[in-house]
C-alpha positions as CSV (number, residue, x, y, z in Angstrom):
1,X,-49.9,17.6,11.7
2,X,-50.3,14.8,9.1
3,X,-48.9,11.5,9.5
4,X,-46.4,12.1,7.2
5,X,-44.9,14.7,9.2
6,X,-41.8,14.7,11.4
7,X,-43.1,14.4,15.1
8,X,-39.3,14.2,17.1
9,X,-35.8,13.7,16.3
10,X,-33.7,11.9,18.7
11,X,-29.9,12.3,18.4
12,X,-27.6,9.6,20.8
13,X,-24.1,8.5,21.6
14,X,-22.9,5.1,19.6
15,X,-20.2,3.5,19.0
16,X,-17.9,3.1,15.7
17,X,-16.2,-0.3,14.9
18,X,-12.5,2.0,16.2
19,X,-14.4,1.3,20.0
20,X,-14.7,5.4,18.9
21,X,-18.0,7.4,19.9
22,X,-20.3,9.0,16.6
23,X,-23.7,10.3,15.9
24,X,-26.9,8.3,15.7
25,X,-29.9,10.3,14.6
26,X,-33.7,8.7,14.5
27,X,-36.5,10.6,13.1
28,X,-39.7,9.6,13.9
29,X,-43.1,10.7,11.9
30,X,-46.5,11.3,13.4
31,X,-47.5,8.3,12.3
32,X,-45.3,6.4,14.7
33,X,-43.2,5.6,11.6
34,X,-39.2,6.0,11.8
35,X,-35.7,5.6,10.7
36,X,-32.6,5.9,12.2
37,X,-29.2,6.1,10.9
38,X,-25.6,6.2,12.4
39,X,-22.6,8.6,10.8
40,X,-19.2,6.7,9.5
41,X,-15.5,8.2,9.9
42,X,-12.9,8.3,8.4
43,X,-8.9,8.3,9.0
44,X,-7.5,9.1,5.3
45,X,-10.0,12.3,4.5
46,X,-9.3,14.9,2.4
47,X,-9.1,18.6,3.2
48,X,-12.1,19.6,1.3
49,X,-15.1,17.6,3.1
50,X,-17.4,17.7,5.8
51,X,-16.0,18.3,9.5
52,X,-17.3,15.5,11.9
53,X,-18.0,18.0,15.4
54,X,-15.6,16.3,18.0
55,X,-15.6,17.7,21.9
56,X,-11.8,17.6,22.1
57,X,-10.6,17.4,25.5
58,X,-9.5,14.1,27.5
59,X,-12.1,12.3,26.9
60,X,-12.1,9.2,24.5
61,X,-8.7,11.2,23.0
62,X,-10.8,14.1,22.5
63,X,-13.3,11.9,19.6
64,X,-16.2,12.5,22.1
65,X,-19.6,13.7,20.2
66,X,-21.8,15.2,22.7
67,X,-22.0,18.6,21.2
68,X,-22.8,17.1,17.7
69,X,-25.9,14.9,19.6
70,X,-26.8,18.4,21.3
71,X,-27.2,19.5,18.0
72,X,-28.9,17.0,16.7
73,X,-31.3,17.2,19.9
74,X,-31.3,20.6,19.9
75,X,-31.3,23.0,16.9
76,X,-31.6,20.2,14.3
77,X,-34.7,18.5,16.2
78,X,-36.3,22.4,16.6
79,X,-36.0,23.3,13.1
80,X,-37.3,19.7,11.9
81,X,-40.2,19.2,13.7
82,X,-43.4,19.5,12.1
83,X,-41.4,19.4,8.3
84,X,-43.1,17.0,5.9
85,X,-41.0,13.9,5.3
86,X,-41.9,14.0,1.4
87,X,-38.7,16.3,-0.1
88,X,-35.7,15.2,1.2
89,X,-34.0,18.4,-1.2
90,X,-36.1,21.1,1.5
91,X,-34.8,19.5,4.4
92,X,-31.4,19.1,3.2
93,X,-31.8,22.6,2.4
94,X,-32.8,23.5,5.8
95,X,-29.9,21.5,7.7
96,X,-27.2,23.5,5.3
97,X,-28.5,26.9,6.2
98,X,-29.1,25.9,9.1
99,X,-25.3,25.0,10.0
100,X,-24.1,28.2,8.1
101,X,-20.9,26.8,7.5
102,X,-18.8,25.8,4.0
103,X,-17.8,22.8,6.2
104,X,-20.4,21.6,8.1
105,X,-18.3,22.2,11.2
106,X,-20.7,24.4,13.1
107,X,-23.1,21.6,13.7
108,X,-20.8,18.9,12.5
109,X,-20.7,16.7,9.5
110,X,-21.6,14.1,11.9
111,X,-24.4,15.2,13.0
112,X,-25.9,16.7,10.1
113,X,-24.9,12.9,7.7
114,X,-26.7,10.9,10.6
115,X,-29.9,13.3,10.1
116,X,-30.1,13.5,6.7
117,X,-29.4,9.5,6.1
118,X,-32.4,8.8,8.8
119,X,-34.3,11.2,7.1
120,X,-34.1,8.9,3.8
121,X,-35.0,5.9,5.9
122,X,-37.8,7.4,7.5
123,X,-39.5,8.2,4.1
124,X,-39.1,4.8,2.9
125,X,-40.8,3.7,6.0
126,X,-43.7,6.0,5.6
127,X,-43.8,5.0,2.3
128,X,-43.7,1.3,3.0
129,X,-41.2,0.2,1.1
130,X,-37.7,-0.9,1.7
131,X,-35.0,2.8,1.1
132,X,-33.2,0.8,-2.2
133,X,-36.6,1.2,-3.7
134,X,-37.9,4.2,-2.4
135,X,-34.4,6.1,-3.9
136,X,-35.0,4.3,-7.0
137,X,-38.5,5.3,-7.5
138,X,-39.8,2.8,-9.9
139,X,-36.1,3.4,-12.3
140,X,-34.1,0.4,-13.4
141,X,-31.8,-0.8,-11.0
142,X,-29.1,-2.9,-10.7
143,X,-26.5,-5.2,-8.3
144,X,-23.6,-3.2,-7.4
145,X,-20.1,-4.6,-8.7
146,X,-18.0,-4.8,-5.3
147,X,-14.9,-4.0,-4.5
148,X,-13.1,-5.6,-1.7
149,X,-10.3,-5.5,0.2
150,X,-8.1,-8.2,1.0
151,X,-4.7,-6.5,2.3
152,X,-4.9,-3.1,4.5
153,X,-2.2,-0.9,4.6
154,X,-1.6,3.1,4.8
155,X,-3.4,4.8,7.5
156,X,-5.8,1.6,8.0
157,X,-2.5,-0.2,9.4
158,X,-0.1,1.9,10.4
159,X,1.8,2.8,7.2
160,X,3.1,-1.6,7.1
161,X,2.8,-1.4,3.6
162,X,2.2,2.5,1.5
163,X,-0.8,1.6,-0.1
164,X,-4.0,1.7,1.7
165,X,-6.0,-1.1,0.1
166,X,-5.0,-4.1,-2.1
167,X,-9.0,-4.8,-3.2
168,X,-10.4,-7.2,-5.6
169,X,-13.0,-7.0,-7.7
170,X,-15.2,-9.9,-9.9
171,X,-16.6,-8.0,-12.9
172,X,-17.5,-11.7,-14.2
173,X,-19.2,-13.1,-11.8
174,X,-23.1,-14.2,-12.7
175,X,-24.4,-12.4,-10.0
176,X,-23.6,-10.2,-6.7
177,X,-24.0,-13.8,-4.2
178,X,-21.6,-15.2,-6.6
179,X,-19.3,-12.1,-6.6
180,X,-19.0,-12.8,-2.9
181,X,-18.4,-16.4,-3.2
182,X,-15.3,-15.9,-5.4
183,X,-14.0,-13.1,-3.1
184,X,-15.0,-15.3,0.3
185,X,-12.2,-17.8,-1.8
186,X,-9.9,-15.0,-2.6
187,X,-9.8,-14.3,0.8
188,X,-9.5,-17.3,2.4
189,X,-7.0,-18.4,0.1
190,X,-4.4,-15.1,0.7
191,X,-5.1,-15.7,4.8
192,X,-3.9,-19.3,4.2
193,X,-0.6,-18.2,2.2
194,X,0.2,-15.4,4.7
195,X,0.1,-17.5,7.5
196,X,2.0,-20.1,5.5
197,X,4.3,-17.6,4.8
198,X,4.9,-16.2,8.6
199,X,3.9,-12.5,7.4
200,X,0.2,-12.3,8.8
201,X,0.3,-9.3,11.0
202,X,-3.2,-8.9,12.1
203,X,-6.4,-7.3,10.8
204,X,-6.8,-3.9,10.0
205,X,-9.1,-1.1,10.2
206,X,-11.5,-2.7,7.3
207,X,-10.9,-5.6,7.7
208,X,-8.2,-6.5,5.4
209,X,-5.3,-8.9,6.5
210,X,-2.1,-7.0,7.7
211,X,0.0,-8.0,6.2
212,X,4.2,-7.8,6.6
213,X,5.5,-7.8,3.0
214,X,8.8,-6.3,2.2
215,X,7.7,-4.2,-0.4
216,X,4.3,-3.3,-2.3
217,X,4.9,-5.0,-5.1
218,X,5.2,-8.2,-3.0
219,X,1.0,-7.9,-2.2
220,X,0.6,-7.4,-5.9
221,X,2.7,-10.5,-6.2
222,X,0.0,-12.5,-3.5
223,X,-2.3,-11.3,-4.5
224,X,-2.4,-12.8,-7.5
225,X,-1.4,-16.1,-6.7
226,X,-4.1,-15.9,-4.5
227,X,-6.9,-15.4,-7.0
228,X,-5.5,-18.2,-8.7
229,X,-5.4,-20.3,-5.5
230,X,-9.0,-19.6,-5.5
231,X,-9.5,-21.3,-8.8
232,X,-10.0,-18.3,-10.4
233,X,-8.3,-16.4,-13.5
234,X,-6.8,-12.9,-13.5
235,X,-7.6,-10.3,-15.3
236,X,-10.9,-12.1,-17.1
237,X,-12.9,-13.3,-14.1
238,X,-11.2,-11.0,-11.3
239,X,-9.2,-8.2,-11.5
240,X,-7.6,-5.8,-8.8
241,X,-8.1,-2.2,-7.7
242,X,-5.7,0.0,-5.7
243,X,-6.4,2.7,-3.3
244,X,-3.4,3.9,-3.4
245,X,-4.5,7.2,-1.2
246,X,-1.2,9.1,-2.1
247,X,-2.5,12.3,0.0
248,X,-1.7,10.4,2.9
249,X,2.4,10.1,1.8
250,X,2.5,12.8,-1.0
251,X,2.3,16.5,-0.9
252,X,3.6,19.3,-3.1
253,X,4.6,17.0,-6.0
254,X,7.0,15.0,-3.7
255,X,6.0,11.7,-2.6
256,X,7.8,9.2,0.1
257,X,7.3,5.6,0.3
258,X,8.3,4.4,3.9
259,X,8.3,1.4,2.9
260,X,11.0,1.0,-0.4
261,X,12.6,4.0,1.4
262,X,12.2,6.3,-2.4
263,X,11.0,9.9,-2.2
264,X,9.8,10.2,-5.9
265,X,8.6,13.5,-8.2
266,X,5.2,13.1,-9.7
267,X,6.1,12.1,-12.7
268,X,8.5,9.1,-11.0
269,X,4.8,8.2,-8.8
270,X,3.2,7.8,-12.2
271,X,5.9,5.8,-13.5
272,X,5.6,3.1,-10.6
273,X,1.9,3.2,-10.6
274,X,2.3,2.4,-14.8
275,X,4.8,-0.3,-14.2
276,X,2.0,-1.9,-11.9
277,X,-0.7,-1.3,-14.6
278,X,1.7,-3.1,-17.0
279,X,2.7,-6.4,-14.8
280,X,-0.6,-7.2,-13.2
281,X,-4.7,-7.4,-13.7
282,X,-5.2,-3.7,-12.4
283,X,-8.6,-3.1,-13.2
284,X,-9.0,0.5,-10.9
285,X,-6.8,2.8,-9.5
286,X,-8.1,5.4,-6.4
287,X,-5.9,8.2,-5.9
288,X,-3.2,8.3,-7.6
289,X,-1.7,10.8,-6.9
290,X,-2.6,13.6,-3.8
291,X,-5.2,15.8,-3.6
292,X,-3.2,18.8,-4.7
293,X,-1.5,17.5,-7.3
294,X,-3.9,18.4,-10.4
295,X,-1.7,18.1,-13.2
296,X,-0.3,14.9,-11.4
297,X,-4.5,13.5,-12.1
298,X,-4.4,14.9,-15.5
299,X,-1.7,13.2,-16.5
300,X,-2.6,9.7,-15.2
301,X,-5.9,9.9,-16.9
302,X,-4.3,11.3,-20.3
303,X,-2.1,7.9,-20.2
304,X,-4.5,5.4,-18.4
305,X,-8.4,7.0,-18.5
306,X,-9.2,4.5,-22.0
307,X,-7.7,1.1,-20.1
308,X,-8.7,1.6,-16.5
309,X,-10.7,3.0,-13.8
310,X,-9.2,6.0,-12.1
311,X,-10.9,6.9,-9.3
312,X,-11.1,10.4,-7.3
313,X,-12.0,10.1,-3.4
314,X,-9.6,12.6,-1.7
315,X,-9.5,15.0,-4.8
316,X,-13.5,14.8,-5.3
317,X,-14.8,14.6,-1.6
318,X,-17.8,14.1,-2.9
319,X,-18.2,17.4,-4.1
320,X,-20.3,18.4,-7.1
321,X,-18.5,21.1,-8.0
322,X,-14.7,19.2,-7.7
323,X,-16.4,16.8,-9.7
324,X,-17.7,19.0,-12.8
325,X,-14.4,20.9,-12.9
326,X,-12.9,17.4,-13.0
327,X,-15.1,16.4,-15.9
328,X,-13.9,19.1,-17.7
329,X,-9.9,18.5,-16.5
330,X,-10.3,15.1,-17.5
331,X,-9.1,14.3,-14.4
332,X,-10.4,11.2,-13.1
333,X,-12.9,8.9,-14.8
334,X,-15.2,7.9,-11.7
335,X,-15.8,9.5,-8.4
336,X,-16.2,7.7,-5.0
337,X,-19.4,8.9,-3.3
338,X,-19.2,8.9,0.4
339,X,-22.2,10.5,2.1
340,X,-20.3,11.7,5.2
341,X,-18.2,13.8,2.8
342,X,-21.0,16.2,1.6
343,X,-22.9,16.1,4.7
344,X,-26.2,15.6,3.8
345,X,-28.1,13.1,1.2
346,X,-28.7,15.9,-1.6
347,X,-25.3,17.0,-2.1
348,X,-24.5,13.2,-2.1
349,X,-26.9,12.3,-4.9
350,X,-25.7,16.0,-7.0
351,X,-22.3,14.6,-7.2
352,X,-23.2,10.8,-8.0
353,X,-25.2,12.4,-10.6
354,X,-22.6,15.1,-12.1
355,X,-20.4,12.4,-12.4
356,X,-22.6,9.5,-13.7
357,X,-23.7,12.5,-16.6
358,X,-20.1,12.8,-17.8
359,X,-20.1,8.8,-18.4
360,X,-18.1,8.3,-14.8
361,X,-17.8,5.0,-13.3
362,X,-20.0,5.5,-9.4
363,X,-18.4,4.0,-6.3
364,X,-20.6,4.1,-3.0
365,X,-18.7,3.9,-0.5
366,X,-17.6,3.3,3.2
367,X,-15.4,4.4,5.6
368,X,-12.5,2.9,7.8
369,X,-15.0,3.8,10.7
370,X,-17.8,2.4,10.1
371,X,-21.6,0.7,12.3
372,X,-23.8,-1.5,11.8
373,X,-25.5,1.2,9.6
374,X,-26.2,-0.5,6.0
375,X,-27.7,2.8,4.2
376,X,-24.6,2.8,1.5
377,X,-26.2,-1.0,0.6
378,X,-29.3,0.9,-0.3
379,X,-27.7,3.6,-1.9
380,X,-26.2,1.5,-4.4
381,X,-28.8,0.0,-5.6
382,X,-31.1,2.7,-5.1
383,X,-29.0,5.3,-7.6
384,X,-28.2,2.5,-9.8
385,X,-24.7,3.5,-8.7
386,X,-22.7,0.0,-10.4
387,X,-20.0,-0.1,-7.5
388,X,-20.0,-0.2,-4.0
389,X,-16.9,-0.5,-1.9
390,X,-17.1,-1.4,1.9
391,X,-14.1,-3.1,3.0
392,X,-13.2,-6.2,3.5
393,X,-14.6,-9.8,3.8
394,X,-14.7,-9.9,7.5
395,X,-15.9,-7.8,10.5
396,X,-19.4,-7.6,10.9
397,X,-19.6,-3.7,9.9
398,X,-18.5,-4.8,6.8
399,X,-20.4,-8.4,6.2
400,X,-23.4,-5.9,7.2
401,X,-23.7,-4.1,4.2
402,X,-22.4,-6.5,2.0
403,X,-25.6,-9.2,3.4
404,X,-27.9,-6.5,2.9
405,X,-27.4,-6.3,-0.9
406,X,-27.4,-10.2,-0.9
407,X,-31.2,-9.3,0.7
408,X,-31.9,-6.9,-1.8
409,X,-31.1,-9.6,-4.9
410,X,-33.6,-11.7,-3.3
411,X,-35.8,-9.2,-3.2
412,X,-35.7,-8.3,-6.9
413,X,-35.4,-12.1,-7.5
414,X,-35.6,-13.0,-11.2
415,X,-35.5,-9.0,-11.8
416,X,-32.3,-9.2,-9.8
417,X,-29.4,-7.4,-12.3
418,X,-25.8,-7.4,-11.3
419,X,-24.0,-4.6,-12.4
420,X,-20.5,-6.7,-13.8
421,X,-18.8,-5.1,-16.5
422,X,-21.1,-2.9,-17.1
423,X,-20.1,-0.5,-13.7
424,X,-16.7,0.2,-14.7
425,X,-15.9,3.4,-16.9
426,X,-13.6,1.4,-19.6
427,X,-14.1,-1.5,-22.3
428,X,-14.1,-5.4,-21.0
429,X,-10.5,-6.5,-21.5
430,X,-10.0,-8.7,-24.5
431,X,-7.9,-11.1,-22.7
C-alpha cells in the first residue's frame, strides 16, 4: 500500500445544529494523513434528491443514523480500503454502484455525502494543501458573492411568514470581509427595528430573525429600511434575494399563502412575485414557483431571466441532467448546488459545471441542518463558483463557513478576488 492510499474509514454518530443525529465519515490514508467531513439536512427538499438513511422508530423521532454509520463502517469502509486517494471521479464511481440505488437510499445520501466530502479533504491533506486549492488546481479563483439571510420564514419557522428566506446580498462591496461588514450592519440594524417594533419572534432554523409581520410584503418593507439604517443604498450597494421555496405551499399550479389567506393560479404567483420585482431592489429570486410547475419556471424566466437571477434549488436538486434540460427550457438562469443533493462530490461538480457552461449564475450552498463542517467554504472558492449561500449572520454553523472564506482571502492576500457583480447571471443595474 502507498501512502497515498486509503488505510480505514471511520463512520460516527454527530450532531446537527436541529439537536438532530447525522453522518460523520473520516478517511484516513496510509500515510497517517486524513479528512473528515459531516453530512447537512435539509427540511424544504425536493422530491428528486438524495435520500438521507434515517432508522425510523422512537428514537430521536425516528431521525436516528445508525444504519447509515453501519454503512459507512461497513460496506463503504470494505470497498474503500486500499483505493488510491488521487481520483475522486473512481471513487465516486465506486460509492454509486455500490449503493445501487437512483436515490441513494440504500446506503443513504447521508452516508454516502459525508464519504465523498471527506474523501475531498483527505486528498487535499495528502496533497498538502488547504481543499479550496486542491479543487482549484492551479485555476483562477475568486471570493464568493454571499447571500444572507436576515428574516426566516417557511419551513425554517413554522410557516410565520410564506417565504422561506428574506436574504441580502452586497454585489458592491470591495471585498468578501467587507461584504460581511455591511451585512453584520444589515443585520444588526433589522434586529434593532423588530424589537423596536414588538414583532421579534425568535431565531429560526438558519439563523435568521423570526420575525411576526402581518404580511410578506411588510419584511420587503424592513428590510429595506434596514439596509438604509445600515448606511447603505438599495439596489446599487445591496440588493435582496428571495427564496421563495413555493414547493413547500404550491402544488399542481395552485398555490396558498397562509399568511394573506389567497390561494392563487400560477399565473396570479407570478403576478405577486413581479409586483415585488417592481417595488423593491430584488436582485435574485429561488423558486419561484414549485418543483412541478415547469411552464410556471418558463414563464418567469421569459419575463425576468435579462433583469434578475432566478434560481432553481428544488426544481434542479443538483442534478445534471434537470439542469441541461433546464438550459434548454430556459428555465432558470442559475442553479443552487447543494452536495447532499447529488450524494457524492462528482455529481456535485457535473451539475455546477453544466450549469456554469450555459452562462448560469453558481450558488453553493447550505442547508437548514447544518455542523460545524465548512467544506461548501472551500467549494466556493475552489470551483470558482461566484455565490455561496449559508444562512444567516449568527449561529456558529453558519459564522463557520462564512470565517472560513474570510481565512481563505487572507490566504490569497493581494491575489485575493471577490466575486461582486461579476457572480450574478444579469447586467449591473444602471441605477
Amino acid at each position: 500500500m502507498t501512502e497515498d492510499n486509503i488505510r480505514s474509514v471511520r463512520g460516527r454518530r454527530v450532531w446537527d445544529s436541529r439537536g438532530r443525529p447525522t453522518v460523520e465519515a473520516e478517511i484516513t490514508l496510509a500515510s497517517g494523513k486524513a479528512g473528515r467531513a459531516i453530512a447537512p439536512a435539509g427540511a424544504s427538499t425536493g422530491s428528486g434528491e438524495a435520500l438521507d438513511r434515517r432508522d425510523g422508530g422512537a428514537a430521536f423521532g425516528g431521525m436516528d443514523v445508525v444504519h447509515a454509520v453501519d454503512a459507512v463502517n461497513g460496506e463503504i469502509a470494505t470497498a474503500l480500503a486500499g483505493k488510491p486517494i488521487a481520483d475522486q471521479a473512481m471513487l465516486d464511481t465506486l460509492l454509486i454502484g455500490l449503493d445501487g440505488t437512483a436515490n441513494k437510499s440504500r446506503l443513504g445520501g447521508n452516508a454516502l455525502v459525508a464519504t465523498s466530502m471527506a474523501l475531498l479533504h483527505a486528498r487535499a491533506a495528502s496533497e498538502g494543501q488547504p481543499l479550496w486549492a486542491s479543487l482549484a488546481a492551479g485555476r483562477d479563483v475568486r471570493l464568493p458573492l454571499p447571500e444572507i439571510q436576515i428574516f426566516g420564514g417557511g419551513a425554517h419557522a413554522s410557516r410565520r411568514v410564506d417565504v422561506q428566506d428574506f436574504m441580502v446580498m452586497c454585489p458592491a462591496a470591495g471585498s468578501f470581509a467587507e461584504a460581511l461588514d455591511w451585512t453584520a450592519e444589515i443585520y444588526r440594524a433589522a434586529g434593532v427595528m423588530l424589537k423596536e417594533a414588538g414583532k421579534l419572534q425568535g431565531v429560526a432554523d438558519e439563523g435568521g430573525y423570526w420575525p411576526a409581520f402581518a404580511a410578506n410584503e411588510e419584511a420587503l418593507d424592513f428590510l429595506v429600511r434596514a439596509i438604509e439604517k445600515a448606511g447603505l443604498k438599495p439596489a446599487s450597494e445591496v440588493g435582496i434575494s428571495l427564496d421563495i421555496a413555493a414547493s413547500e405551499f404550491g402544488r399542481g399550479g395552485s398555490y396558498e399563502l397562509a399568511l394573506d389567506k389567497r390561494k392563487l393560479d400560477t399565473g396570479e404567483m407570478l403576478d405577486l412575485l413581479t409586483s415585488w420585482i417592481k417595488a423593491y431592489p430584488i436582485l435574485s429570486i429561488e423558486d419561484p414557483v414549485a418543483e412541478d410547475d415547469r411552464e410556471g419556471f418558463i414563464a418567469f424566466t421569459a419575463r425576468h431571466g435579462a433583469d434578475i437571477q432566478i434560481i432553481g434549488d428544488d426544481y434542479l436538486v443538483t442534478d445534471e441532467a434537470r439542469v441541461r434540460q433546464s438550459i434548454s427550457d430556459k428555465a432558470v438562469n442559475a442553479v443552487l448546488i447543494k452536495p447532499n443533493q447529488a450524494g457524492t462530490m462528482t455529481e456535485t461538480l457535473a451539475a455546477a459545471n453544466a450549469g456554469r457552461a450555459a452562462g448560469f449564475g453558481t450558488i453553493v450552498s447550505a442547508r437548514s441542518g447544518e455542523s460545524e463542517d465548512v467544506t461548501i467554504s472551500h467549494l466556493a472558492v475552489g470551483w470558482n463558483a461566484g455565490q455561496l449561500k449559508v444562512g444567516s449572520f449568527s449561529r456558529s454553523e453558519r459564522m463557520a463557513k462564512w470565517n472560513e472564506c474570510l481565512r481563505i482571502e487572507e490566504q490569497l492576500g493581494r491575489d485575493a478576488v471577490f466575486a461582486g457583480w461579476s457572480a450574478l447571471p444579469v447586467k449591473r443595474p444602471t441605477s
